[in-house]
C-alpha positions as CSV (number, residue, x, y, z in Angstrom):
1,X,128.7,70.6,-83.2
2,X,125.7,68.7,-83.5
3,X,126.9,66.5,-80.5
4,X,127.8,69.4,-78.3
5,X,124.2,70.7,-78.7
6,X,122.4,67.4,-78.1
7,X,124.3,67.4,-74.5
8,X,123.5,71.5,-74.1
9,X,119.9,70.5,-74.7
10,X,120.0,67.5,-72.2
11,X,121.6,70.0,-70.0
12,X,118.9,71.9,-70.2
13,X,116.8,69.4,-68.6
14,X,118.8,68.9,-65.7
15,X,117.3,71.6,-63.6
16,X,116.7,69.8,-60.1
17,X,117.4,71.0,-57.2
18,X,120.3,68.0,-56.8
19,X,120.8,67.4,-60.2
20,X,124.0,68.8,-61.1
21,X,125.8,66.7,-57.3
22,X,127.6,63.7,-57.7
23,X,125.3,60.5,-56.3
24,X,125.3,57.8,-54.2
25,X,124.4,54.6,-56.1
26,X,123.3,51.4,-54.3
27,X,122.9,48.3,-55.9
28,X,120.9,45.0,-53.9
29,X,121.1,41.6,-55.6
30,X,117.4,40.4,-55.9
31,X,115.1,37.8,-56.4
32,X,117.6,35.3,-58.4
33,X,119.8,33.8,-55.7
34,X,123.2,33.1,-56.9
35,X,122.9,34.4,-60.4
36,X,121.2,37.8,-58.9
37,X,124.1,38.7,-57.1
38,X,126.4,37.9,-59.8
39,X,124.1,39.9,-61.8
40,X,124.2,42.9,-59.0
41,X,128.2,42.6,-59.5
42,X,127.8,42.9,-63.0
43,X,125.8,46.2,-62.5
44,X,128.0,47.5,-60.6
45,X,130.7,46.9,-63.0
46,X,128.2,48.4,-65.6
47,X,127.6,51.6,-63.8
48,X,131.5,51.8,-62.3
49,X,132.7,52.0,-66.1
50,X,130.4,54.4,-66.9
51,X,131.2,57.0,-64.6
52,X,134.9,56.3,-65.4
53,X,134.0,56.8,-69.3
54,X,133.0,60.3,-68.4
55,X,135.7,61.3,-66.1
56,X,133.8,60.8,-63.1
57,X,135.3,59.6,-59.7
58,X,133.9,56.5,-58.4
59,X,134.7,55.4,-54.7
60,X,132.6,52.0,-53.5
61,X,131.8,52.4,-49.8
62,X,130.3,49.4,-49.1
63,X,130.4,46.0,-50.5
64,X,128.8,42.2,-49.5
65,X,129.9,39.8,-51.3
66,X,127.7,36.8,-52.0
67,X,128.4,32.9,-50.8
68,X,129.2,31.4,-53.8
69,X,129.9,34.5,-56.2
70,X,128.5,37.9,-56.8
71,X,127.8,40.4,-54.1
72,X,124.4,41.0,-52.1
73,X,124.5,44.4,-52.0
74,X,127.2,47.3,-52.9
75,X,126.8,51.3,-52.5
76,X,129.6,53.6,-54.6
77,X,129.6,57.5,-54.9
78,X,130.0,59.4,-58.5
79,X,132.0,62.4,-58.4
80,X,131.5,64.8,-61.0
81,X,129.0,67.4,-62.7
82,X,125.1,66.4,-63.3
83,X,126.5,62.9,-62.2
84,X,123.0,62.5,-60.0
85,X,121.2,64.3,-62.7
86,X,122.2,61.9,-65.2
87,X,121.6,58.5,-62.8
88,X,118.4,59.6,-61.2
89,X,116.2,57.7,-64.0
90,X,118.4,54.4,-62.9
91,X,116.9,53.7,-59.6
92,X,114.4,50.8,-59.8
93,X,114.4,47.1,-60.5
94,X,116.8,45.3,-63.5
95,X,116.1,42.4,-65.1
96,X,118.3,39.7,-66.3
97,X,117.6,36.9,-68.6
98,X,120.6,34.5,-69.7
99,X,122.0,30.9,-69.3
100,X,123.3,30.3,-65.9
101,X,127.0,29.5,-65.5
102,X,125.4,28.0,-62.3
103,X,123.3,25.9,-63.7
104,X,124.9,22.5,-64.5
105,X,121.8,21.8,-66.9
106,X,122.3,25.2,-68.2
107,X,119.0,26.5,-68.3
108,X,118.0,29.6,-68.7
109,X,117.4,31.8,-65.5
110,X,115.9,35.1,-64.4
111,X,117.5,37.3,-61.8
112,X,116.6,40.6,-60.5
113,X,118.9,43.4,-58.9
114,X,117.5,46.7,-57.5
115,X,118.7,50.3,-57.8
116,X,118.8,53.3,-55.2
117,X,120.1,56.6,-56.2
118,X,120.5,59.5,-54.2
119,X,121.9,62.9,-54.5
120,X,125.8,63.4,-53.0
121,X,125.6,66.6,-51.5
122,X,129.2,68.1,-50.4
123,X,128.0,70.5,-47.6
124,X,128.0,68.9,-44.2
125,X,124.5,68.1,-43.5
126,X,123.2,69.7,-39.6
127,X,120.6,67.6,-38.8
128,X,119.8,66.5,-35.3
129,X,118.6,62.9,-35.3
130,X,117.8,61.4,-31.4
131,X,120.0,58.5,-30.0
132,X,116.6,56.5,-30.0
133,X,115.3,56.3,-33.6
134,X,118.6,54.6,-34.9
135,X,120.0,51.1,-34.7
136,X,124.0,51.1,-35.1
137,X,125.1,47.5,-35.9
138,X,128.4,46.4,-36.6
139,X,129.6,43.5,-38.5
140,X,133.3,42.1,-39.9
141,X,134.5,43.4,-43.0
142,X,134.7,41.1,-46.1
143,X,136.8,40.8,-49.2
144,X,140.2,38.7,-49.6
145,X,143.4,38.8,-47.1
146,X,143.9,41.7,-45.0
147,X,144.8,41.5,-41.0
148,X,141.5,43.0,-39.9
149,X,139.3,40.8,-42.0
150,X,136.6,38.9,-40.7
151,X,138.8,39.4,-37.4
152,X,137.9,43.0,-36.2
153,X,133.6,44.1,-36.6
154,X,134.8,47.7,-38.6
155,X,131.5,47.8,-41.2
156,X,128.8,49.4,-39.9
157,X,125.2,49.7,-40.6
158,X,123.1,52.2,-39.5
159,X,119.1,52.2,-39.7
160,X,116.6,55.6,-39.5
161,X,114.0,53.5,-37.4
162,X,111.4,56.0,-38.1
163,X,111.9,56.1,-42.0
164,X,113.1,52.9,-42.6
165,X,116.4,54.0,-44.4
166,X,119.5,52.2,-43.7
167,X,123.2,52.7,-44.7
168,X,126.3,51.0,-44.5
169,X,129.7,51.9,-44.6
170,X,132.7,49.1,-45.3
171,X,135.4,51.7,-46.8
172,X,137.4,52.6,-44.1
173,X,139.9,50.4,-41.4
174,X,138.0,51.3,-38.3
175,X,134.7,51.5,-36.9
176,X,134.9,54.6,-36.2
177,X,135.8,56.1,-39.7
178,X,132.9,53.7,-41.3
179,X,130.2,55.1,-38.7
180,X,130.8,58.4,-39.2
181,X,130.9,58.0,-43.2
182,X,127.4,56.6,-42.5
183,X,126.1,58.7,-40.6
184,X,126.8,61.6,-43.3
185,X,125.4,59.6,-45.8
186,X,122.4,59.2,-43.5
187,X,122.2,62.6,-42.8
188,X,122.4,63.5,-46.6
189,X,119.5,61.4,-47.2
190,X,117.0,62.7,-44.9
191,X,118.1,66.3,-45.7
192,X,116.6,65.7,-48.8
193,X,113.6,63.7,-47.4
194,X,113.0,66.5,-45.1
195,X,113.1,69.0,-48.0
196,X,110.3,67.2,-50.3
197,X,108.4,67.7,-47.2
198,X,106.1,64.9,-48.3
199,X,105.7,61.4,-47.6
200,X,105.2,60.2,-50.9
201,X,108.6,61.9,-52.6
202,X,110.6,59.0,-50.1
203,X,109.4,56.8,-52.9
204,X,110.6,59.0,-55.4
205,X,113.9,59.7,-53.8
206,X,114.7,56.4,-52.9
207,X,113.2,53.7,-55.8
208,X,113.8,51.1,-53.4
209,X,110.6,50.7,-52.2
210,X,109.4,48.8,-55.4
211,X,110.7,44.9,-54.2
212,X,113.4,44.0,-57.3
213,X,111.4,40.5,-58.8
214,X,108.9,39.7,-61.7
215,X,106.9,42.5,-63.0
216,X,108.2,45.9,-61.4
217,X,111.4,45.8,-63.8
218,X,112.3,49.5,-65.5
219,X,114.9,47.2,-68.1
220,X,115.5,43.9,-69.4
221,X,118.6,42.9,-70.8
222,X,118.0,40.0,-72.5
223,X,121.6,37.7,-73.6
224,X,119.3,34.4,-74.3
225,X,117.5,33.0,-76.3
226,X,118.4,36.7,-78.5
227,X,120.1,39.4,-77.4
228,X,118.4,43.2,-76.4
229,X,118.6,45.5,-73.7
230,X,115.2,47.2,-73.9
231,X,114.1,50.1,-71.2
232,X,110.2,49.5,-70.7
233,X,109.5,53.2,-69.8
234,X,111.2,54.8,-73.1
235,X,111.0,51.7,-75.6
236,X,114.5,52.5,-76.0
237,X,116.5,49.2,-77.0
238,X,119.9,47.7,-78.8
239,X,120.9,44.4,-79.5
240,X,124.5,45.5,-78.8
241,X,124.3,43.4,-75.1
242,X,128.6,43.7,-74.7
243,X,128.6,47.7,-75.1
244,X,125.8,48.1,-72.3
245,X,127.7,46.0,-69.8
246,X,130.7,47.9,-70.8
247,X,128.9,51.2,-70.1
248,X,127.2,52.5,-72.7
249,X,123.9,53.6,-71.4
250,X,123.8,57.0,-72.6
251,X,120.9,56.5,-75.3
252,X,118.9,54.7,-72.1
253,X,119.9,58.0,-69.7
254,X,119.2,59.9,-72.1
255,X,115.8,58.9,-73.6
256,X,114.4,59.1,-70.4
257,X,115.4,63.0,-69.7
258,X,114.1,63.9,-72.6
259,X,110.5,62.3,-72.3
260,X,110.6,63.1,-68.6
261,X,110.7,59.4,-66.7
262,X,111.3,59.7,-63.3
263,X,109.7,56.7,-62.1
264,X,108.9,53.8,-63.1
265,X,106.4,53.2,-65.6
266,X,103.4,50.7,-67.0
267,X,104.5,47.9,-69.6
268,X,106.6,46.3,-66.8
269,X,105.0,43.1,-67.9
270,X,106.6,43.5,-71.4
């Protein structure tokens, strides 16, 4: 009983105009090199189990995977109730401290990864956008085996010139498919831009302006020299390091509905 209240309260404070849509979750490896982008995979692992612990659908439409291990950047959409509502507070810069398995002198190393969230909305979005203010490259597909890959350019990336905002789309078998996934997710995204009416709230949307390295970091999760995953806007923190990773970041989500975080917040130096 007491549990089914706690959530009707959080509920409660899920009144948004997007919050109860699915999102559209990017994750970009940072500063870091290899280790960030192992780190960004690890996120995305993180946030994929997550959603999958609630019931939520989870569909990755883009991935880039890293050189040597890892990926560079990744983009996935969670299906399911209040799932933006929920994920909102994660957009911003996570920081990792650990010993590197890439590190032959295995010293300890800092890596960064950076987090966008948007709203998913379901109606098809009717905006108008000229021919001129984007940039539509394409580029081969990667992953393992496959006929088409790194053989046929099918990923595409679209950029908003005027705003800045790009997209990419890896998830289906043709060009054609991926560029019109992206430019609905486009679309979607300056919908909402275009509804805050204000410069300023593209910050707020996005959280990707802040650049994902020392000192702009919403969390650390710390496996060496001790181990604590500690959000710096909340104060909220455990030492259990494995059930994070493995998903559990509901005391994080939802510490910062109830004080109100939408952004993030001073002590980033902590």
């Amino acid at each position: 009983m007491r549990q089914g209240l706690d959530r009707w309260e959080l509920e409660r404070l899920l009144s948004g105009e997007y919050d109860k849509e699915g999102a559209v979750l990017s994750i970009n490896a940072g500063a870091g090199g290899t280790d960030a982008q192992d780190w960004a995979q690890m996120l995305l692992r993180m946030y994929t189990r997550w959603a999958e612990d609630r019931g939520m659908k989870v569909t990755v439409d883009e991935l880039s995977e890293g050189e040597e291990a890892g990926i560079k950047s990744a983009t996935i959409e969670v299906e399911g109730r209040y799932a933006y509502g929920y994920l909102r507070n994660e957009k911003g810069t996570h920081r990792l401290v650990r010993i590197s398995p890439f590190n032959a002198n295995d010293k300890r190393q800092t890596s960064f990864a950076g987090i966008e969230v948007m709203p998913k909305l379901e109606e098809e979005v009717d905006i108008d956008i000229p021919e001129k203010d984007l940039e539509v490259t394409t580029s081969r597909s990667g992953g393992a085996g496959g006929q088409n890959v790194n053989k046929v350019e099918t990923a595409v990336r679209i950029l908003h010139i005027p705003t800045g905002l790009a997209v990419r789309c890896t998830q289906e078998r043709s060009q054609l498919q991926n560029k019109e996934k992206a430019m609905a997710l486009l679309k979607a995204k300056l919908l909402v831009i275009a509804q805050e009416q204000r410069a300023a709230e593209i910050a707020d949307i996005r959280g990707d302006i802040v650049e994902a390295a020392w000192g702009n970091q919403i969390r650390n999760y710390v496996f060496h020299p001790y181990q604590m995953v500690k959000d710096l806007r909340t104060n909220e923190e455990t030492n259990d390091v494995q059930a994070v990773m493995d998903g559990a970041l509901d005391p994080f989500i939802d510490a910062c509905l109830r004080q109100g975080v939408d952004s993030p917040g001073a002590d980033a130096d902590s």
